[in-house]
Structures are given as C-alpha cells and as structure tokens.
N, C-alpha and C positions, 0 to 999 in steps of 0.2 A: 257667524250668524248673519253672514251680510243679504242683503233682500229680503229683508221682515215683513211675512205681509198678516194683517191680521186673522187668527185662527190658527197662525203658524205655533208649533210647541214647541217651548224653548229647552235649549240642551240643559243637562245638570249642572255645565258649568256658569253659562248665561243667567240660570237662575241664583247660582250663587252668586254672582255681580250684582243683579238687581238686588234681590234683598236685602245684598251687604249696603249696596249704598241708597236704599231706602231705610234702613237702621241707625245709618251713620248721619242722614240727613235728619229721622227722627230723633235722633238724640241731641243734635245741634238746637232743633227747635224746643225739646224740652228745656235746656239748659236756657236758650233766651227765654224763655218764658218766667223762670225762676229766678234772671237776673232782672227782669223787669219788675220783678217786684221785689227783687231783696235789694236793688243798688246794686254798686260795688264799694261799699264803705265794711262791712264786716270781715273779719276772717273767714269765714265759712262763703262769704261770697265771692271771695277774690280765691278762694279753695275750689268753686264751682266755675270760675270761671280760666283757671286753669286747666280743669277740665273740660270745657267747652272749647279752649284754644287746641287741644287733641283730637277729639272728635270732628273739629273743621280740616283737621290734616285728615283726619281719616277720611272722609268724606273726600275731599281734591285728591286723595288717591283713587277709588272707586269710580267719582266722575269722569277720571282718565280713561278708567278702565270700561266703564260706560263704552266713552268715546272710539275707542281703539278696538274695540270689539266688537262695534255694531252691538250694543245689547239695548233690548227698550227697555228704556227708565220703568217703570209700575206708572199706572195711571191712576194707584190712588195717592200720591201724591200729593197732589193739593189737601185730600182730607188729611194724611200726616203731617201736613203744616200745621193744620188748626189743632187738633187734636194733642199734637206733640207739643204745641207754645200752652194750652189749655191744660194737659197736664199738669205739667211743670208749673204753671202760675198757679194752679191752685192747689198744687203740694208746699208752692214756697208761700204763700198765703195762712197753709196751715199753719207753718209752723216751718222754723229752721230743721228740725227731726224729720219733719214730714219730708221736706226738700232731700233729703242725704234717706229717707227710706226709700224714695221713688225710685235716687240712683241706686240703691242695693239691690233694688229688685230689679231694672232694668236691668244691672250688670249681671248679674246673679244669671241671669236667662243668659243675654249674648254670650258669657263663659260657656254657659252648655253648646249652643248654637255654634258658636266658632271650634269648639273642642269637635263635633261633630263634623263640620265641614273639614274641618283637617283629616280625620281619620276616612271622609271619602276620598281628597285629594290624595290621600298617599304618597307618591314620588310622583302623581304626574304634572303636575306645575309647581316647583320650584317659587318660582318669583310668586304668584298667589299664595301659597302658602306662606313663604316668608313674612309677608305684609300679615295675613292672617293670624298669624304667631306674633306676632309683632304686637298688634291691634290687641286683641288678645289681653296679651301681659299686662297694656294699658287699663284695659277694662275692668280688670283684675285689681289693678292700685286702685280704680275709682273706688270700686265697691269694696277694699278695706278703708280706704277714705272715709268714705260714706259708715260705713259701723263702726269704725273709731269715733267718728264725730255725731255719736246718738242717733243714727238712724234709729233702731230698734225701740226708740223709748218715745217716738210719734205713736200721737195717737190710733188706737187700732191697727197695730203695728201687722199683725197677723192677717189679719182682714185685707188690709191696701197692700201688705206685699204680693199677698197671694192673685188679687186683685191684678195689677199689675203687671207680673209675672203672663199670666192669662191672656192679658192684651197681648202682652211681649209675642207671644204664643201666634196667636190669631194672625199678629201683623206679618208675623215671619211666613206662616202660611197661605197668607192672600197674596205678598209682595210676589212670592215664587212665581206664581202662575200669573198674575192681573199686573 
C-alpha cells in the first residue's frame, strides 16, 4: 500500500492492520484508564494490569506492521485515546465488576472479530495470522479473567455489556475505512 494518497481505498488486508492496531491501542488506553483509578495495590489491579502488559505487545506488534506495510494509522485515533482512558476510568470507578465487565465485553467482541479475520485470511499470510491466533487466545484468558473475577455481578451487568459490545462494534467499523 505504498503512495497513500487520500481518497485511496484500502486493501482488506491494510484494513485489517489498521483496525487491529487501533483495537490494540484502544485497549491499552482503556486498561490505563482503569489503572488510574484502581492503583496497583489490589489483586484485580495488578490482574489488569497484566493484562495491559499483553495488549502493549500487541500493540508493538501491529505498529510494526503499520510501519512495514505502508498502512495509515485511523485518524480517529486521538478520540480512541480519550474515549478508551474515559471508559475504562469510569468502569473502574464503578466499581472493581464494572472494571472486569468492560473487559468481558471488549474481549467477548475482539474473540469474534479476530475469529472472523482468521477465517478471511485462510492460508494467505501465515505470519498475520499466527500473531492473530496468538492475540486471540490472549484475549480469550482476559475475558475468562474478567467473569471469573465478577464481571457479571457489575452493576447492570446486561445493559453495559451490551453497551459496550456496540461500541466494540462501531469502532471496528470506522477504524476499517477512516
């Protein structure tokens, strides 16, 4: 995708890069968000923030692949900063549940979303997939992390996953194209 000029339409696979690591970069800022207000003195915080040291790998992987493939970043960006720290502080605000529901429900989506990019990829990149697969699995431990450790029993537990989820939704469809 090299010579990007704007108006240019990006390939299926350029778009999976952008959004993967517009995902990876919103997840990093929800999780500081949440570490801004929980500490790191809890279990559950120093559990989230495990989590957050994954999600910064993931992330330095996809900015690579930014790099290396000419793909442009998403320009909405900067509002996934705010948005994504603004979450996260005010699920872990709610409430330690609320914090570990948000990540259910984020993970709960990226599971679909990554399960879906795999099955377009097929066999033809290898090395994206594998990362993909990879990422994946992780996302996968967050969010039985996250419902082992009471996600579910935040308040309006139904409501903000599905809430959530929705965003999850929305971001993954504006990252693709914008």
């Amino acid at each position: 995708m090299s010579g990007w000029k704007p108006g240019d339409r990006p390939t299926a696979r350029a778009s999976m890069i952008r959004v993967d690591q517009a995902g990876e970069y919103g997840a990093t800022r929800i999780y500081a968000g949440q570490l801004a207000v929980m500490g790191d003195r809890s279990p559950m915080a120093r559990s989230i923030a495990g989590m957050a040291r994954q999600e910064e790998r993931h992330l330095a992987y996809f900015d690579r692949m930014i790099v290396r493939n000419n793909v442009r970043p998403t320009l909405l960006q900067p509002f996934w900063s705010a948005a994504g720290f603004a979450l996260g502080a005010v699920t872990a605000a709610t409430g330690p549940e609320a914090a570990m529901a948000c990540t259910a429900a984020v993970e709960t989506e990226i599971d679909k979303h990554y399960a879906d990019q795999l099955t377009a990829l097929g066999d033809d990149d290898p090395e994206l997939s594998e990362a993909i697969a990879e990422f994946q699995a992780e996302e996968l431990e967050h969010r039985d992390t996250a419902l082992a450790s009471g996600a579910e029993n935040a308040p309006a537990y139904p409501l903000m996953a599905a809430a959530i989820r929705f965003g999850c939704r929305a971001a993954i469809a504006l990252a693709k194209r914008i």
